[in-house]
N, C-alpha and C positions, 0 to 999 in steps of 0.2 A: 368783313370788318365794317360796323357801325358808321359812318362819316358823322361828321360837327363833334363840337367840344360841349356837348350838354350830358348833363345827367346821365340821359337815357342814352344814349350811345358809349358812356363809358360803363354804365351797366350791363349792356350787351357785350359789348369787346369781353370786359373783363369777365360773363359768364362762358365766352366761348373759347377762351383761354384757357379758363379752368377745364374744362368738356373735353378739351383737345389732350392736357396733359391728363385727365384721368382717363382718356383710352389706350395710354401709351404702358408699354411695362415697366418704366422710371424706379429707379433703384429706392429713392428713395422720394418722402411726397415734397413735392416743388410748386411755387404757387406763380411760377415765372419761367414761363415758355422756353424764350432762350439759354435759362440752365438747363433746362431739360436737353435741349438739343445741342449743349455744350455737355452736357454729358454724356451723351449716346455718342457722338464723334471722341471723348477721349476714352469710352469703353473699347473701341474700337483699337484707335492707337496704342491701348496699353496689351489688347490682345495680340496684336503683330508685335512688339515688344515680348512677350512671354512665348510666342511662337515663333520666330521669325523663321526654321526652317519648312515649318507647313504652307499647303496651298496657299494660295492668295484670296482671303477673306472676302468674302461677297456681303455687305451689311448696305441695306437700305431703309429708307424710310420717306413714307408717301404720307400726308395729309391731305384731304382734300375735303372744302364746305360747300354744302348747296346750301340754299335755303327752297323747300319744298313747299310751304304752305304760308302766307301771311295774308290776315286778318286786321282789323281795329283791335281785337281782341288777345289774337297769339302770333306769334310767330314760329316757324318749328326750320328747324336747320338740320341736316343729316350731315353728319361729321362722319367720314370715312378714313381709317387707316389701316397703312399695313406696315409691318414692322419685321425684318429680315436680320437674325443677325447669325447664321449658317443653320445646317440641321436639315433635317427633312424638309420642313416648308416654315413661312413665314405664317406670322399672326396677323389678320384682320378682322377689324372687325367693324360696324356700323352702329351709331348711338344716337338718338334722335336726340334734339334740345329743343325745347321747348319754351317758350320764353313769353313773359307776360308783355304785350306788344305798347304798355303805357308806362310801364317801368321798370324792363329786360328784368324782371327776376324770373327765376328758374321756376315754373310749373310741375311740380308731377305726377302721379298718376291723380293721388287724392284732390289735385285741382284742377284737376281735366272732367273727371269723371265722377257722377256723383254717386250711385252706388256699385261699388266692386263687384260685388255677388252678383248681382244680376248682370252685369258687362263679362262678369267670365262664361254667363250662360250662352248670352247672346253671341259672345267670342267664338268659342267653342263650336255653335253652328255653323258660322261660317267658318271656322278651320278645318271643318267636315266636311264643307262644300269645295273647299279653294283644293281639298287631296282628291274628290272626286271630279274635278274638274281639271288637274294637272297631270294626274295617272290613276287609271284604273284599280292598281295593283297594290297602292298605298294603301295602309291604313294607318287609325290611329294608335295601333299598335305599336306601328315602328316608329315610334314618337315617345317623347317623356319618361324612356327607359324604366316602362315596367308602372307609372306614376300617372293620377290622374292630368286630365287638360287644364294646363297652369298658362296661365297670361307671360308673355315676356317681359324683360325688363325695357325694351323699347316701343313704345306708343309713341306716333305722330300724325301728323296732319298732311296731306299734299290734296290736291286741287278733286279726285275722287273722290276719297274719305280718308277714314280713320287707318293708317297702316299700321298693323303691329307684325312687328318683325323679329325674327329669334335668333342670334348670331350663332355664328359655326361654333359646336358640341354644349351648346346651350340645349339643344332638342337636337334626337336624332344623332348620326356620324361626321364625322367630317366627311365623309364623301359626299354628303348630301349635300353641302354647303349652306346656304343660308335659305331659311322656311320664312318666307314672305307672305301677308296675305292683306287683303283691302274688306273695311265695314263700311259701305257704301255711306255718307250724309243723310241719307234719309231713316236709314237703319238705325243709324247710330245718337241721330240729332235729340231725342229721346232721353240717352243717358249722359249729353255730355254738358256740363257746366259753362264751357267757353266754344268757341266755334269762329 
């Protein structure tokens, strides 16, 4: 959370609020945190209510913010959650924010980067180096389900470079979990607008 009562700190709060509830699976769209998690606690209760002879419900819910990279220029935050409400496994997932570090608006791709085509090219290279460099045995095959090399929805900044990262069944199985990889500053300073 932002500290002071200025502008820009209620612009970031209130971008990272919104970030927060749109990685949640929320019934319906909430622009206000604690309905959300006033809702997920009475989904909960009305379930043990409609079951009360079944097991005893395991429902969780983890938030958690870094901020990984800040600049005069950007700020980038990695929002993580996981969201448990029975079943096989729960959902997480990780979502980079982005934020313009003089007046917390939201950045994205097209104001990070200035030409797309050419950053998926360059992308692409090193997503071919980061699987020959993690297992021999990968390839790009067992990726993008049959689909050329497409960019994630999450780009961000941390103190290396540029990470773009693929959330679980975004690319590849869930077993594989999450497909991370780093475009070094130097590599990348070339295409990008802010830094």
């Amino acid at each position: 959370e932002a500290t002071g009562n200025n502008d820009l700190s209620e612009n970031i709060n209130a971008s990272i609020t919104l970030a927060i509830i749109g990685t949640l699976s929320a019934s319906d769209v909430k622009t206000d945190l604690n309905a959300v998690l006033k809702d997920f606690n009475s989904e909960f209760v009305d379930f043990k209510k409609d079951f009360p002879d079944d097991f005893e419900p395991i429902w969780e819910l983890n938030i958690e913010t870094e901020i990984t990279y800040q600049s005069e220029e950007i700020i980038t935050i990695a929002i993580s959650t996981y969201e448990f409400k029975g079943g096989a496994h729960g959902n997480d997932k990780i979502e980079f924010l982005n934020l313009n570090a003089k007046t917390g608006s939201v950045l994205n791709q097209n104001d990070i980067i200035k030409d797309i085509n050419d950053f998926n090219t360059l992308a692409e290279t090193h997503f071919v180096k980061s699987l020959e460099y993690e297992d021999k045995d990968l390839k790009m095959e067992d990726f993008f389900f049959g689909k050329p090399f497409q960019l994630p929805e999450n780009i961000g900044f941390s103190e290396d470079g540029l990470v773009l990262l693929y959330n679980v069944y975004e690319v590849a199985s869930f077993d594989q979990g999450y497909t991370e990889f780093v475009i070094p500053f130097e590599d990348a300073e070339h295409y990008l607008k802010v830094k």
